[in-house]
C-alpha positions in Angstrom: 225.2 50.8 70.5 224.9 53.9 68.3 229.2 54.3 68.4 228.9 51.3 67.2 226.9 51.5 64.4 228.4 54.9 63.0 231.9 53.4 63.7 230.8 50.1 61.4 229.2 52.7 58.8 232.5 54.7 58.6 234.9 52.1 58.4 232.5 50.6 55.3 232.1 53.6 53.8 235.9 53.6 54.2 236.1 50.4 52.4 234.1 51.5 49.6 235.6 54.1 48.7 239.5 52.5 48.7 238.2 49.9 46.3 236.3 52.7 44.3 239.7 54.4 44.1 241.7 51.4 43.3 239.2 50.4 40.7 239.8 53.9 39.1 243.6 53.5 39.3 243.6 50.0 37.3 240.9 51.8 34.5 243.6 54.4 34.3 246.2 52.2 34.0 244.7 50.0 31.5 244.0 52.9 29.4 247.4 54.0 29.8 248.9 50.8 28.3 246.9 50.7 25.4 247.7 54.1 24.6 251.3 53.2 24.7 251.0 50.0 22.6 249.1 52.6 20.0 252.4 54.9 20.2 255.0 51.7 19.4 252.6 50.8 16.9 252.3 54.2 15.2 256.3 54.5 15.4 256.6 50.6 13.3 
């Protein structure tokens, strides 16, 4: 019962922290698209 528990705690843990990091990766990619847009507008 215990390897079960830790197992279920690791594999959420797990889960948390891949959406943490995909969360992160769509901020940075947002930010990177409207600093891009601000270049192309700068250059007009």
């Amino acid at each position: 019962m215990i390897r079960f528990a830790l197992l279920s705690a690791t594999l959420l843990f797990g889960l948390a922290a891949c959406e943490t990091v995909e969360g992160v990766g769509q901020d940075l990619e947002t930010a990177g698209e409207q600093v891009s847009q601000e270049a192309r507008e700068a250059q007009n």
